[in-house]
ChimeraX commands (.cxc) that place a marker at each C-alpha (Angstrom):
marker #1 position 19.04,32.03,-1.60 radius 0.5
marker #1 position 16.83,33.18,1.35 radius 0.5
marker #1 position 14.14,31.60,-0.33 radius 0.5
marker #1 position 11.73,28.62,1.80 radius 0.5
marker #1 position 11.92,25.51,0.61 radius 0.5
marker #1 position 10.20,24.33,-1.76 radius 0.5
marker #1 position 7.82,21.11,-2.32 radius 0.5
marker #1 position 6.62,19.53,-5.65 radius 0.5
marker #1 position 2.49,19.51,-5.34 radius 0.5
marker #1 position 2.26,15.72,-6.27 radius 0.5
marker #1 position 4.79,14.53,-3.28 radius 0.5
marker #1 position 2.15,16.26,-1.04 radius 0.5
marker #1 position -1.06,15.27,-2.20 radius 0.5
marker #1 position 0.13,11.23,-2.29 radius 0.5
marker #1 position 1.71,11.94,1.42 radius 0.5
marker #1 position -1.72,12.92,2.99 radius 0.5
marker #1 position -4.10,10.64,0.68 radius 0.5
marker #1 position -5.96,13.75,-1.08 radius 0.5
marker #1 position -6.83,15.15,-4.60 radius 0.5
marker #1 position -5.16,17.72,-6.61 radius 0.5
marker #1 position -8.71,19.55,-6.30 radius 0.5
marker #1 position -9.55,18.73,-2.96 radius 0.5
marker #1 position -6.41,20.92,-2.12 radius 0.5
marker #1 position -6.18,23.82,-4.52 radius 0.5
marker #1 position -10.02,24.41,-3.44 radius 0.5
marker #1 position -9.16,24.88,0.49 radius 0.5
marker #1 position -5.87,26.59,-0.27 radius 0.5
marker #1 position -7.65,28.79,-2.31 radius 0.5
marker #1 position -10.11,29.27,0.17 radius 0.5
marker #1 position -7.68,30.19,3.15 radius 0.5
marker #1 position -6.34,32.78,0.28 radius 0.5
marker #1 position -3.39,30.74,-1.13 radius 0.5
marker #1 position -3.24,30.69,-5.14 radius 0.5
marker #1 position -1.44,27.60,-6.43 radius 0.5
marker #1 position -2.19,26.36,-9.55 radius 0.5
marker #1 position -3.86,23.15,-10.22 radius 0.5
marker #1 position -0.86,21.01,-11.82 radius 0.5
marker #1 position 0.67,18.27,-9.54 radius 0.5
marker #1 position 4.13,19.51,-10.81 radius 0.5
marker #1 position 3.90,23.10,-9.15 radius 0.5
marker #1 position 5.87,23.36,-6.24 radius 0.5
marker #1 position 4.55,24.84,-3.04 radius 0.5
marker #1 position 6.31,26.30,0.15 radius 0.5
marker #1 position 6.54,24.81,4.11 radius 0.5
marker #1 position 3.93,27.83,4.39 radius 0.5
marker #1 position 1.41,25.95,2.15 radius 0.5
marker #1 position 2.63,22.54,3.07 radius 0.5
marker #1 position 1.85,23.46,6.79 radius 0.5
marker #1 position -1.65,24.45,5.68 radius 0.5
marker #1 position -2.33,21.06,4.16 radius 0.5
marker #1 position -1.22,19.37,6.61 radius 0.5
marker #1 position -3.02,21.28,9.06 radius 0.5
marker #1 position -6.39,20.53,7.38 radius 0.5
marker #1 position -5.68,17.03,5.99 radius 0.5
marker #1 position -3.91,15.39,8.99 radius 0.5
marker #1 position -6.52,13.19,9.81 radius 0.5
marker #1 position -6.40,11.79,6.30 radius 0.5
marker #1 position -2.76,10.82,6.50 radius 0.5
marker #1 position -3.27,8.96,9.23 radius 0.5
marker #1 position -6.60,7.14,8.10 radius 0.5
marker #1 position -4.38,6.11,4.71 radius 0.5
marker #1 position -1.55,5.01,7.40 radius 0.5
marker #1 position -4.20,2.65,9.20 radius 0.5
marker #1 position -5.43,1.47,6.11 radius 0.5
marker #1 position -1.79,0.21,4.75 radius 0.5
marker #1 position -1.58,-0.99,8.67 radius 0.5
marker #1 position -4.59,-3.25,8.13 radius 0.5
marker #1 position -3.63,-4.25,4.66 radius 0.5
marker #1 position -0.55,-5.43,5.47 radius 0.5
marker #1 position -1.92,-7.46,8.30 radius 0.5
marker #1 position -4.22,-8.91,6.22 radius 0.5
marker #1 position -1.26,-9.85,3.73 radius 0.5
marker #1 position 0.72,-11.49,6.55 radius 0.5
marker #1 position -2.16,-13.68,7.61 radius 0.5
marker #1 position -3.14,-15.10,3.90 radius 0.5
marker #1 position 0.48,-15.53,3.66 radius 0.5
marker #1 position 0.56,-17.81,7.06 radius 0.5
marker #1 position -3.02,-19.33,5.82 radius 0.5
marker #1 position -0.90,-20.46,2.68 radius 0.5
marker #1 position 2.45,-21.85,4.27 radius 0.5
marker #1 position -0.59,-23.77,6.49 radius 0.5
marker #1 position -2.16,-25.33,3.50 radius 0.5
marker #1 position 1.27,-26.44,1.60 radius 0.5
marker #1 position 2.37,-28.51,4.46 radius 0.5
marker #1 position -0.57,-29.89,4.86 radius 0.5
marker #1 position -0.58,-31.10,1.39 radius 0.5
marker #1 position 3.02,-32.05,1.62 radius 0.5
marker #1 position 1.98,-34.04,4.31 radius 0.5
marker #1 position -0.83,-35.63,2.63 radius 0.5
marker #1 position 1.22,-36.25,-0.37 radius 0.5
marker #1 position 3.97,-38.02,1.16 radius 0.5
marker #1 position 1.67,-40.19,3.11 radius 0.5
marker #1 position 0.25,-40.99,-0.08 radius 0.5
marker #1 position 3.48,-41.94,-1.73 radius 0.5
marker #1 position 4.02,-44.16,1.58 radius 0.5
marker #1 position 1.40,-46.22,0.84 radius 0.5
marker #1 position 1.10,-46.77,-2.38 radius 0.5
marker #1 position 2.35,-50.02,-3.94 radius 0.5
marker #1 position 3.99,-50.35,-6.91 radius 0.5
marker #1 position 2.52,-53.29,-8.73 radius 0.5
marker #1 position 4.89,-55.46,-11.92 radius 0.5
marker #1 position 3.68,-57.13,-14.49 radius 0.5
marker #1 position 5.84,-59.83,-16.10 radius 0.5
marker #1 position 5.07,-62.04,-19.21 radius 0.5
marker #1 position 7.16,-65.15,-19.62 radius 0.5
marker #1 position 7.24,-66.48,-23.01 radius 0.5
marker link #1:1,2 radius 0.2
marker link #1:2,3 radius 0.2
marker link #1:3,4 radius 0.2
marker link #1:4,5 radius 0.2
marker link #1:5,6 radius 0.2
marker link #1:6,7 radius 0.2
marker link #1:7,8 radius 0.2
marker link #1:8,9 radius 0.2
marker link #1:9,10 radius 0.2
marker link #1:10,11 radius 0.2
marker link #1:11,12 radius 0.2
marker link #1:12,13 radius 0.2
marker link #1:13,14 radius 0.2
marker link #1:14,15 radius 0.2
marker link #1:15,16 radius 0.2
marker link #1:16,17 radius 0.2
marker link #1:17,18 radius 0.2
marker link #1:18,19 radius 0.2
marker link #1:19,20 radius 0.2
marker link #1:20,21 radius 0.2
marker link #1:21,22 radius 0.2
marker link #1:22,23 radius 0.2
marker link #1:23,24 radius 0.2
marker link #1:24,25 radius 0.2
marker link #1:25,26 radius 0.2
marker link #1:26,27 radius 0.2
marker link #1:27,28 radius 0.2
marker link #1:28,29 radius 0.2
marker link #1:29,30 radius 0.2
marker link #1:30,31 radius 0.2
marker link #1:31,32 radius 0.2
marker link #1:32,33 radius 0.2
marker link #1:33,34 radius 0.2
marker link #1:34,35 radius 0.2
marker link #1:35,36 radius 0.2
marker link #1:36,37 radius 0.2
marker link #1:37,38 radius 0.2
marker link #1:38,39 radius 0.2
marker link #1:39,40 radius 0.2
marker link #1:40,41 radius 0.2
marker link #1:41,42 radius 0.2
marker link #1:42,43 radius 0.2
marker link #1:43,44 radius 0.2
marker link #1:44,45 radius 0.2
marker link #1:45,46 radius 0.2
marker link #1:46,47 radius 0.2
marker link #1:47,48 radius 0.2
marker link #1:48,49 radius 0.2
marker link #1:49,50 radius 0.2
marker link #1:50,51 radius 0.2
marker link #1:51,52 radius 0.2
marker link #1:52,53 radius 0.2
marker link #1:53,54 radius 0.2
marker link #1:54,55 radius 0.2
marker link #1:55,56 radius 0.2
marker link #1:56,57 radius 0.2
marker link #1:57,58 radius 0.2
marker link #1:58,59 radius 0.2
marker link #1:59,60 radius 0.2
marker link #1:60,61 radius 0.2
marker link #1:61,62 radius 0.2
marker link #1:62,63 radius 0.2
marker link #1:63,64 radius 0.2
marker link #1:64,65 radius 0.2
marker link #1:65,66 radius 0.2
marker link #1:66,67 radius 0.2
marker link #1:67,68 radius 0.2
marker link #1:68,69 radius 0.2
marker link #1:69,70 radius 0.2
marker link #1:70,71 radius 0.2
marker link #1:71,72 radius 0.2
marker link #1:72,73 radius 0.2
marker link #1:73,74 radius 0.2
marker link #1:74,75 radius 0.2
marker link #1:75,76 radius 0.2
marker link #1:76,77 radius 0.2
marker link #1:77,78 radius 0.2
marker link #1:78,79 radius 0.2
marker link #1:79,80 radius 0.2
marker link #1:80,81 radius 0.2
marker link #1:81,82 radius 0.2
marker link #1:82,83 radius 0.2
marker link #1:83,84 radius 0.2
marker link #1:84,85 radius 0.2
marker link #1:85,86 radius 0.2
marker link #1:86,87 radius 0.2
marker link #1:87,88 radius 0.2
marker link #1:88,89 radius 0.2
marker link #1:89,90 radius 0.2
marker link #1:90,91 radius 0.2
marker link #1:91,92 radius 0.2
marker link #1:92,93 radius 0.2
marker link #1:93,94 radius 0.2
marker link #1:94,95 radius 0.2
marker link #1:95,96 radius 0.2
marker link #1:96,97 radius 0.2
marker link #1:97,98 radius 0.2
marker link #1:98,99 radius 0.2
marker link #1:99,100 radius 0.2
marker link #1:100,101 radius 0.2
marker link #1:101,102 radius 0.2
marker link #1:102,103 radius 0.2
marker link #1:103,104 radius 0.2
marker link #1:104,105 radius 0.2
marker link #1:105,106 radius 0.2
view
């Protein structure tokens, strides 16, 4: 099998953040048929062409999952913030609140 390796479409297009049309339109255009299902497989000659074009895209979607998971870390502290505080409020609560009996003697 002296045959390149081969990639599935849909592995490609999720890797560098792009449409199944977006691509088959430039491949086509740089003269590279591949047809328009997610499921066809392309060669490291193809991929290389993506990625060639659509590098800048792969790294935009890496900053955005960058600043999304920042943003998750930081509600996350915001939240573990807040629960103590209310912990604390609540058990300064419960520290001063009196417990009051009622008795009737007959």
């Amino acid at each position: 099998m002296a045959e390149s390796a081969k990639l599935r479409l849909n592995k490609v297009l999720r890797e560098l953040n792009i449409s199944l049309d977006r691509a088959v339109e430039y491949l086509s255009s740089k003269g590279h048929e591949v047809e328009a299902r997610p499921t066809a497989k392309i060669t490291n000659e193809v991929y290389n062409v993506l990625l060639d074009e659509f590098q800048t895209d792969r790294s935009k979607k890496v900053a955005s999952k960058e600043v999304g998971e920042e943003k998750r870390k930081e509600k996350e502290a915001i939240r573990q913030e807040l629960e103590k505080e209310n912990e604390l409020k609540r058990q300064k609560q419960e520290e001063h609140e009196v417990v009051k009996a009622k008795a009737n003697l007959a």
